[in-house]
C-alpha positions as CSV (number, residue, x, y, z in Angstrom):
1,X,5.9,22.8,-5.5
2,X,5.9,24.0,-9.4
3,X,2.4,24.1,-10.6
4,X,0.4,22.4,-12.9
5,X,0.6,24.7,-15.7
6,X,4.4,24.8,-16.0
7,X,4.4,20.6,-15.4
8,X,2.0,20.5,-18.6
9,X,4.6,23.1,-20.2
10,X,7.7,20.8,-19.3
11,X,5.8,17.8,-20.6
12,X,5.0,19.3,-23.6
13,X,8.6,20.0,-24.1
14,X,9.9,17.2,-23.5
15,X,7.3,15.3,-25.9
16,X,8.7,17.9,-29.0
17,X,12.0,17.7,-28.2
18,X,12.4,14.0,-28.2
19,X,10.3,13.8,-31.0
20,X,12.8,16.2,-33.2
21,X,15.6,14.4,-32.4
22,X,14.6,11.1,-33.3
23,X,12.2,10.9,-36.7
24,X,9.0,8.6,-36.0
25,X,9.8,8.3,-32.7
26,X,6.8,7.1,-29.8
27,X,7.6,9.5,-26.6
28,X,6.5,9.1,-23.0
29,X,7.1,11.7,-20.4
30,X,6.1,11.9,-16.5
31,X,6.8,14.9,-14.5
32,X,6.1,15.3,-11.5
33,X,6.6,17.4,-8.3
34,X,6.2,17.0,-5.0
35,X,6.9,17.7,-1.0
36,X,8.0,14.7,1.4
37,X,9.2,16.0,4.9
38,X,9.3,13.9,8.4
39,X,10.1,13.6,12.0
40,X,11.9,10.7,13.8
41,X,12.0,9.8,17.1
42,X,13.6,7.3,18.9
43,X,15.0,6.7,22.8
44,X,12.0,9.4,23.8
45,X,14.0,12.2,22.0
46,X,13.4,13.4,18.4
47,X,16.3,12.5,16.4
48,X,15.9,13.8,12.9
49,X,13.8,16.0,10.7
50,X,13.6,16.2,7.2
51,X,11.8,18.4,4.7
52,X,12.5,18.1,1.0
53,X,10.8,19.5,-2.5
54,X,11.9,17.7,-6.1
55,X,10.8,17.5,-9.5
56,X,10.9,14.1,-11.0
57,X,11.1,14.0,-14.3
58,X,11.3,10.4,-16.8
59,X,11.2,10.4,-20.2
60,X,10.6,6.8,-22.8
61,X,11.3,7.1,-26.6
62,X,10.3,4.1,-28.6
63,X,11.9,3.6,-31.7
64,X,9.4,0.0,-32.9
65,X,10.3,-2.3,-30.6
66,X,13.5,-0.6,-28.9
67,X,12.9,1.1,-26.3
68,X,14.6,3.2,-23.0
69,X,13.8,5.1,-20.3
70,X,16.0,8.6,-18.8
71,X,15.1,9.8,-15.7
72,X,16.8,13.0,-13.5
73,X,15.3,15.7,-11.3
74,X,16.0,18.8,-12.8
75,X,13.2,20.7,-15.4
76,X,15.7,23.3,-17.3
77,X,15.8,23.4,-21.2
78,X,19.3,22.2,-21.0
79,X,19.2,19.5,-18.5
80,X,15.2,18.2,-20.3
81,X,17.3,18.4,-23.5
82,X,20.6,16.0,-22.0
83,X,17.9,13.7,-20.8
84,X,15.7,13.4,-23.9
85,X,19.5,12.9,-25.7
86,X,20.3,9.8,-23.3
87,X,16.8,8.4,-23.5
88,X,17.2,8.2,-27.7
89,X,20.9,7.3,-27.2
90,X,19.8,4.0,-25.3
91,X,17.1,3.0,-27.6
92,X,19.1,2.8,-30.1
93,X,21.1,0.1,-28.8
94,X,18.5,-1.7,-27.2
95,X,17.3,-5.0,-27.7
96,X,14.1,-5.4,-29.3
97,X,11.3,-5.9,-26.7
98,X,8.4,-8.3,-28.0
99,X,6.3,-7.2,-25.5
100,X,6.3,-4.0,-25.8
101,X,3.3,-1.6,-26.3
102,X,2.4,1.3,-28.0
103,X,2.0,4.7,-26.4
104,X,-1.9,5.2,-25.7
105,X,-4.2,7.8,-27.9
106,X,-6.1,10.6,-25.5
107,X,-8.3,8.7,-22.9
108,X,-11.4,9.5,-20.5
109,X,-11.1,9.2,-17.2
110,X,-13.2,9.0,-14.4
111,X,-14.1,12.0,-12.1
112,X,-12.4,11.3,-8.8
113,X,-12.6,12.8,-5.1
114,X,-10.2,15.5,-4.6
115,X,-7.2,13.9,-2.8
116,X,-5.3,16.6,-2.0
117,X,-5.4,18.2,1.4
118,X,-3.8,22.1,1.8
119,X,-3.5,21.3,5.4
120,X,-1.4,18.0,4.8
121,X,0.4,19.5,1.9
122,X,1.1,22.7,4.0
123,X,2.2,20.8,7.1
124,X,4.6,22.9,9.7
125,X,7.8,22.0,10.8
126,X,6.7,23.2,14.1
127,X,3.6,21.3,14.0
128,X,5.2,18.0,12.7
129,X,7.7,18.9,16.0
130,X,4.5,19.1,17.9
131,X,2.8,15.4,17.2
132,X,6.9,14.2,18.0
133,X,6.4,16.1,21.1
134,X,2.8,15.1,22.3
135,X,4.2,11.5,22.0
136,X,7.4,12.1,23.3
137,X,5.5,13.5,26.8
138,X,3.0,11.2,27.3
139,X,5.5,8.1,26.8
140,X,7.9,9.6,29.7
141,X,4.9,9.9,31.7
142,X,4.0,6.6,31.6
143,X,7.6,5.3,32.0
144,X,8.2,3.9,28.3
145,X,10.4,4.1,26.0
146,X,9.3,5.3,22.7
147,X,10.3,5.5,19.0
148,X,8.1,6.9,15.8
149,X,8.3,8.8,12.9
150,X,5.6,11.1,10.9
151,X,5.8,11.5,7.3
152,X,3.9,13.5,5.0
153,X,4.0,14.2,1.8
154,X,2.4,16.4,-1.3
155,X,2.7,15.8,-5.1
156,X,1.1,16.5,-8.4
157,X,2.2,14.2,-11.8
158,X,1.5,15.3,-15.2
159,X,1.6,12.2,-17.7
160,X,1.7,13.1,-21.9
161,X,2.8,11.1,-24.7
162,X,3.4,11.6,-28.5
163,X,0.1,10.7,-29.4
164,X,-1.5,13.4,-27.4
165,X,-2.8,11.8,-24.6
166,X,-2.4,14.1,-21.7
167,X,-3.5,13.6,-18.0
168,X,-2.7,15.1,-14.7
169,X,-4.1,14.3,-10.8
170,X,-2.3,15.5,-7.1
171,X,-2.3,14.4,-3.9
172,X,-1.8,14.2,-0.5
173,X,-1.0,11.3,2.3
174,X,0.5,11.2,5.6
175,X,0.8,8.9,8.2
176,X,2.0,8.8,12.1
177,X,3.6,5.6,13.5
178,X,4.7,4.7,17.3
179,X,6.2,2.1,18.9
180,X,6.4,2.1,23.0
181,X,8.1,-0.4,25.2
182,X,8.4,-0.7,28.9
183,X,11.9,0.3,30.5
184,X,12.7,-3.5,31.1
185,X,11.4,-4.6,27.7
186,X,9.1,-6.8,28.3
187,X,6.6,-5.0,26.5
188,X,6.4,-3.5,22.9
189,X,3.0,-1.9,21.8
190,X,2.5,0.1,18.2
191,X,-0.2,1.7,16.3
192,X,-0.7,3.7,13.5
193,X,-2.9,6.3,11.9
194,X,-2.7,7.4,8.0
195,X,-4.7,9.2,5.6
196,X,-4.6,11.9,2.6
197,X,-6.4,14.9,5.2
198,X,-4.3,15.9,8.1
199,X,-6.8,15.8,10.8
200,X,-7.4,12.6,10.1
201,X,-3.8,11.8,11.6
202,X,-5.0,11.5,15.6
203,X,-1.3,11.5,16.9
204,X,-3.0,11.0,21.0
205,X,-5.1,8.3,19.7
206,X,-1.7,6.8,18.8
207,X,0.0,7.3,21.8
208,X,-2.5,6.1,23.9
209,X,-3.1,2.3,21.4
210,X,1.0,2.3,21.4
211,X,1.2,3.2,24.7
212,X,-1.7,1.0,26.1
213,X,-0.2,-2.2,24.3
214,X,3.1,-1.5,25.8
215,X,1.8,-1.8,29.5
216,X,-0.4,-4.8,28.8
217,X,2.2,-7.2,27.2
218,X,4.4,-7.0,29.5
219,X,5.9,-10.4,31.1
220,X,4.2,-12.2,28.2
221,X,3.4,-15.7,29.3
222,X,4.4,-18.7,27.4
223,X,1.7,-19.9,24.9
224,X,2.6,-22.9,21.9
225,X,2.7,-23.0,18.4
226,X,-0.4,-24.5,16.7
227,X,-3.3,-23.0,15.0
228,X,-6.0,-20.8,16.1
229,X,-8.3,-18.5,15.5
230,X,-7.1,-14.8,15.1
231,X,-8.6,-11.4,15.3
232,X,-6.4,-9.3,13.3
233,X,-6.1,-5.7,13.7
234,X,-6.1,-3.5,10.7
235,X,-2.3,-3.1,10.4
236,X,-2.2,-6.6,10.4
237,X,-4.9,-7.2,7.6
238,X,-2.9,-4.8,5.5
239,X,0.6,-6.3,6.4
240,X,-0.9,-9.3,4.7
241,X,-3.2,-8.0,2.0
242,X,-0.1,-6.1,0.6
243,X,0.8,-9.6,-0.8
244,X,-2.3,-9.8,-2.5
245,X,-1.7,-8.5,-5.9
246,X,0.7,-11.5,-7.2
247,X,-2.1,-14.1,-7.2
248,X,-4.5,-11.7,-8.7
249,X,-2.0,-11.5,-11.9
250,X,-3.9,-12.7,-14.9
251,X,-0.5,-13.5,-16.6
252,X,0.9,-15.8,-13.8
253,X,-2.3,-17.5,-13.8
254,X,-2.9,-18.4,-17.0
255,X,1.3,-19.7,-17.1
256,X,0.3,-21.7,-13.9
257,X,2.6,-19.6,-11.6
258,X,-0.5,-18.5,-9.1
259,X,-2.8,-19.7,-6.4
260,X,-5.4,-19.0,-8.5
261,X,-4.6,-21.2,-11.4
262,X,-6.9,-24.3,-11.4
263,X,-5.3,-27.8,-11.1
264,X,-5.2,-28.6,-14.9
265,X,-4.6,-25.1,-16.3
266,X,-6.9,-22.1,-16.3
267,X,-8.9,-19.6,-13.7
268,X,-10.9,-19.6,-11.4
269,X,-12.5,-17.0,-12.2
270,X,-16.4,-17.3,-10.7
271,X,-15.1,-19.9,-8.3
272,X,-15.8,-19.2,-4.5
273,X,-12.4,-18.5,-3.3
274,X,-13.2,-16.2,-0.2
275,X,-15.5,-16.4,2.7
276,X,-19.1,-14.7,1.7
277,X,-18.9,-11.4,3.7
278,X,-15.0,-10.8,1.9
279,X,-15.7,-8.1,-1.0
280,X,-12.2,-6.8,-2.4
281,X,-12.7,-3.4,-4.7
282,X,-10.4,-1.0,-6.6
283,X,-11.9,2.1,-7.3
284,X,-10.0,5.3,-8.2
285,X,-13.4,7.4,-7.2
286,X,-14.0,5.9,-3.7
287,X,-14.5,8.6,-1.4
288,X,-12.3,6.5,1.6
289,X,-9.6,5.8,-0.4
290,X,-9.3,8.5,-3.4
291,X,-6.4,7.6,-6.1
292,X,-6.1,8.7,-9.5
293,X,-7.9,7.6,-12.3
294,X,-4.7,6.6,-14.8
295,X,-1.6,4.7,-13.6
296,X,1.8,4.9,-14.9
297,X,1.0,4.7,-19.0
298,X,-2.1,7.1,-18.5
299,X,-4.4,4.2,-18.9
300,X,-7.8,4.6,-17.5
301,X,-8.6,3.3,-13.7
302,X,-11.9,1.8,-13.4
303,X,-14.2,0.2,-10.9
304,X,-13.1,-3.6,-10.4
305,X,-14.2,-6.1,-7.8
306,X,-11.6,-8.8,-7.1
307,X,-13.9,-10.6,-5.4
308,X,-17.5,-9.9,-4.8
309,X,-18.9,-11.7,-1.7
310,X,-16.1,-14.6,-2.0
311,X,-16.5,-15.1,-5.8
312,X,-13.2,-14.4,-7.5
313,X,-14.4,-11.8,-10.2
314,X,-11.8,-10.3,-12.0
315,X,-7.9,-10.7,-12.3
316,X,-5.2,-7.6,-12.9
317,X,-4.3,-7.7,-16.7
318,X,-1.6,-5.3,-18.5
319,X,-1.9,-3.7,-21.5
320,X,0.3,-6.4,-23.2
321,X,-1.2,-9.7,-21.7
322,X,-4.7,-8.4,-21.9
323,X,-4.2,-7.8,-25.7
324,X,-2.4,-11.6,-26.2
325,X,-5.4,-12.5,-24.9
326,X,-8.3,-10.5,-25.8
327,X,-9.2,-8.9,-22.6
328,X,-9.2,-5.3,-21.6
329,X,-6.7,-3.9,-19.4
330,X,-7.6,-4.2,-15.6
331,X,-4.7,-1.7,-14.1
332,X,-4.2,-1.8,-10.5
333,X,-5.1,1.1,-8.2
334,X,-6.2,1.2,-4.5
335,X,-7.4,-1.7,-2.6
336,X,-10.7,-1.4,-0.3
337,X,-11.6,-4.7,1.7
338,X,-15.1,-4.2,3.2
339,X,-17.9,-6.7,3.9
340,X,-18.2,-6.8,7.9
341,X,-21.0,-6.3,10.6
342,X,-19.2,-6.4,13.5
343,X,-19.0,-2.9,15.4
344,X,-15.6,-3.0,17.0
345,X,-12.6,-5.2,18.0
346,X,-14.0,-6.3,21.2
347,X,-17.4,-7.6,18.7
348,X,-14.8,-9.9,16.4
349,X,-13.3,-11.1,19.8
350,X,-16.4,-12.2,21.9
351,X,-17.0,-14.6,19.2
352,X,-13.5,-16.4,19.8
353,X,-13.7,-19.5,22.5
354,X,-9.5,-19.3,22.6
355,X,-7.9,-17.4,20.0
356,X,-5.3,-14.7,19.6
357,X,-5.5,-11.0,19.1
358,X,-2.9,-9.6,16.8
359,X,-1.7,-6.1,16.5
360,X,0.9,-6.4,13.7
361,X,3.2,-8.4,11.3
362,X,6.6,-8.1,10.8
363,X,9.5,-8.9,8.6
364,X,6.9,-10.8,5.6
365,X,7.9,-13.1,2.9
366,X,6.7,-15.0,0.2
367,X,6.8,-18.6,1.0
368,X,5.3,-20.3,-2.0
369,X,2.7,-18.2,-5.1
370,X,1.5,-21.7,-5.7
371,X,-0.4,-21.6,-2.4
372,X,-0.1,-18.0,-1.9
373,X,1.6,-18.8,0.8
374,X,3.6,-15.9,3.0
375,X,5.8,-16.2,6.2
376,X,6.3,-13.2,9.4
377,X,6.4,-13.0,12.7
378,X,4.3,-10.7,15.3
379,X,4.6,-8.1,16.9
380,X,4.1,-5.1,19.7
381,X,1.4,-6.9,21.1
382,X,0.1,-10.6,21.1
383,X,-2.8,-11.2,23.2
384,X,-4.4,-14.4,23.9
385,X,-8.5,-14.4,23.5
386,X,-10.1,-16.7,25.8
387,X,-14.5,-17.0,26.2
388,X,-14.5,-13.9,24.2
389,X,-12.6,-11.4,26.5
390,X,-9.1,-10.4,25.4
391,X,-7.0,-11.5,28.1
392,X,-2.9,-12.2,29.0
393,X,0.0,-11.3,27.0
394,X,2.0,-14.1,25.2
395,X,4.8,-14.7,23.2
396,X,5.6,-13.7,19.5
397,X,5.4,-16.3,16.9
398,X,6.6,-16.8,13.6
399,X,3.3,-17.7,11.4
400,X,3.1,-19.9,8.0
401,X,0.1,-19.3,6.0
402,X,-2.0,-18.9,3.2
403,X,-3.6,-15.6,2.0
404,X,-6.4,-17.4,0.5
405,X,-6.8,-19.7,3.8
406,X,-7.2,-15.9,5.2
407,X,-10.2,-15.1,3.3
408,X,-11.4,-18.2,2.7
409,X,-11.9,-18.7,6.6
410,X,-12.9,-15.2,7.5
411,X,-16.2,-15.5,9.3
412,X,-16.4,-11.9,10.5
413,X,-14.7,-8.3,10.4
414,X,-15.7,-4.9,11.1
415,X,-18.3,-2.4,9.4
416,X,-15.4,0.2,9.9
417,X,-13.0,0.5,7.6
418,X,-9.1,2.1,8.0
419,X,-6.4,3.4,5.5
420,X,-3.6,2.0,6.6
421,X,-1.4,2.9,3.7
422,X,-1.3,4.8,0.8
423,X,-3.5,1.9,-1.9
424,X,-4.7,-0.1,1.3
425,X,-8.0,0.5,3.3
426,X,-9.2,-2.7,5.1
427,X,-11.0,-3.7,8.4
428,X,-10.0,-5.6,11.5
429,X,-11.0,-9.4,10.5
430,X,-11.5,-12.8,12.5
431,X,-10.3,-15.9,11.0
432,X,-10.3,-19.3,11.4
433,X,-6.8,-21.9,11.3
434,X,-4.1,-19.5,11.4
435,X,-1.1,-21.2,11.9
436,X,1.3,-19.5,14.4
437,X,4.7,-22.3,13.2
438,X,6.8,-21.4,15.7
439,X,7.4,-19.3,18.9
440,X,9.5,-15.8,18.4
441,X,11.9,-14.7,21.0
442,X,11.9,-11.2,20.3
443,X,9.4,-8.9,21.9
């Protein structure tokens, strides 16, 4: 990777040159560079590696209310100077966008955690080949078949406009995913481990969830549709929370296009919308979840709870529909979900009469943003929960259901907190009335 001084240097570059060769112009530039590289595995034999460094670099010239963007991956003079050349060609021609905004002055930004992990960033090939291999041995020694893939990756962005504002931030994130199944595939198990510092990645404590979930599904029973009371696994809060962002739109709330639009017209905004213990946060300088403190425009990231102990607090608005309506600019960033007592799993199930313990989602769709309203299926593990003990294997189900009927009818999830993605860090949950619609097939 290129450092930061020479990403400022192409910035700057880019900022003067587009600026010279169209007169008044408003210029926007992103460069960035970064490291992704991976192993795959699949049929318990490592089947591809990959290890690639880029630049990226994008460039937006305004010219009032036409505007285009010109984006390539290569930082010499002459190929910076073809791409500034495109990007004032196309705005030209453009159509006049009414909603467009203009470029930010210089903003203050937050002080955040450092995201950026040498040891991630600096990753072997042999040591990637390593976690692929740990895996790959203890899967053939407990007779299953096994497929996953690690991926890591390193970047740093540099963000300037023609108005001077200049901002910069790197980082770091990696995760290891596995999926086992027994030789006459009756059984699937998966788990998964992420996070920005590579010893956080505990590729045997992978193994040994995928691996322990592939044993005990096995010869699932045969359990019917209806609804019940689930304990999710973190994977499986995420799968769902990822889905979570389109209701919180301020824009498609107040045009009536979002669950959390009132009958009528309006918010609602200080309305109880969640179960008490829920408490949804984005915050660029949490320690668990570091991001940086600008998004995409080099807007400032601040502290904003979504919903603070089931009161829905705040909504997400852009720089164009926050000044339509005379609100400040709520960007997005990373998602933290926190709120819980309960000191494992095992805590969430002893409270379940009959229920079902689910590992993952799969294969999730938007049903209907009016109810917030999203469609999947499980998978690599479904467990029926009977007088609190986790019990039998059954069958994969396709599910209906409301995001907002999961939060609303949370009544408990874990102290503990886990990144499961890049923006996502959430908890294992229970809740109430999840409806499983119909019974899946597959394993």
């Amino acid at each position: 990777m290129i450092d930061r001084s020479e990403l400022e240097a192409i910035a700057a570059r880019l900022v003067d040159d587009a600026k010279a060769a169209a007169s008044g112009a408003e210029v926007s530039v992103r460069v960035g560079t970064g490291r992704a590289a991976n192993v795959r595995f699949g049929a318990n034999e490592v089947e591809s590696c990959g290890d690639v460094s880029d630049e990226q670099v994008s460039v937006e010239v305004a010219l009032g209310k036409r505007h285009a963007r010109a984006s390539g991956n290569q930082i010499d003079a002459k190929a910076t100077r073809e791409l500034v050349a495109r990007a004032v060609a196309m705005a030209r021609v453009a159509p006049e966008d009414p909603e467009h905004m203009p470029v930010l002055p210089p903003q203050s930004y937050v002080a955040v955690p450092d995201s950026f992990d040498r040891g991630m960033a600096d990753m072997s090939s042999e040591a990637r080949a390593m976690t692929a291999q740990v895996a790959l041995a203890a899967a053939r020694q407990a007779g299953l078949n096994s497929a996953g893939f690690l991926e890591t990756s390193a970047g740093e962005v540099v963000v300037a406009n023609s108005a001077g504002l200049r901002a910069s931030h790197r980082d770091t994130f990696g995760s290891f995913s596995m999926t086992a199944r027994t030789r006459d595939a009756t059984g699937s198990g998966w788990a998964i481990r992420a996070s920005h510092e590579a010893r956080a990645i505990d590729a045997a404590a992978v193994v040994r969830a995928a691996a322990d979930k592939a044993l005990r599904s096995a010869n699932a029973r045969p359990l019917d549709p209806g609804k019940y009371t689930v304990v999710l696994e973190p994977a499986a809060v995420a799968d769902l929370l990822e889905f979570f962002s389109w209701p919180l739109s301020a824009r498609a709330v107040d045009e009536g296009r979002s669950a959390l639009t009132k009958p009528g017209g309006g918010s609602r905004l200080g309305e109880a919308i969640a179960s008490p213990i829920v408490t949804l946060r984005s915050d660029p300088a949490d320690g668990d979840i570091p991001a940086a403190p600008f998004d995409d425009e080099g807007a400032p990231r601040q502290a904003v709870s979504w919903i603070d102990r089931g009161v829905l607090s705040a909504l997400h608005y852009g720089r164009y529909w926050a000044a339509k309506q005379g609100k400040a600019p709520t960007p997005f960033g990373n998602m933290h979900l926190s709120g819980g007592e309960a000191r494992s799993i095992d805590d969430l199930a002893s409270g379940v009469k009959r229920g079902l313990l689910v590992t993952h989602f799969f294969y999730i769709r938007v049903l209907d943003p009016h109810e917030a309203s999203v469609t999947g299926l499980t998978r690599d593990g479904l467990f029926l929960i009977e007088d609190g003990k986790v019990t039998t294997p059954v069958n994969n189900f396709r599910f209906n259901h409301s995001l907002l009927a999961l939060l609303k009818n949370c009544d408990a999830m874990t102290r503990e907190t886990w990144r499961v993605t890049s923006g996502l860090r959430v908890p294992a949950i229970r809740t109430t009335e999840f409806n499983m619609a119909s019974v899946s097939e597959a394993v």
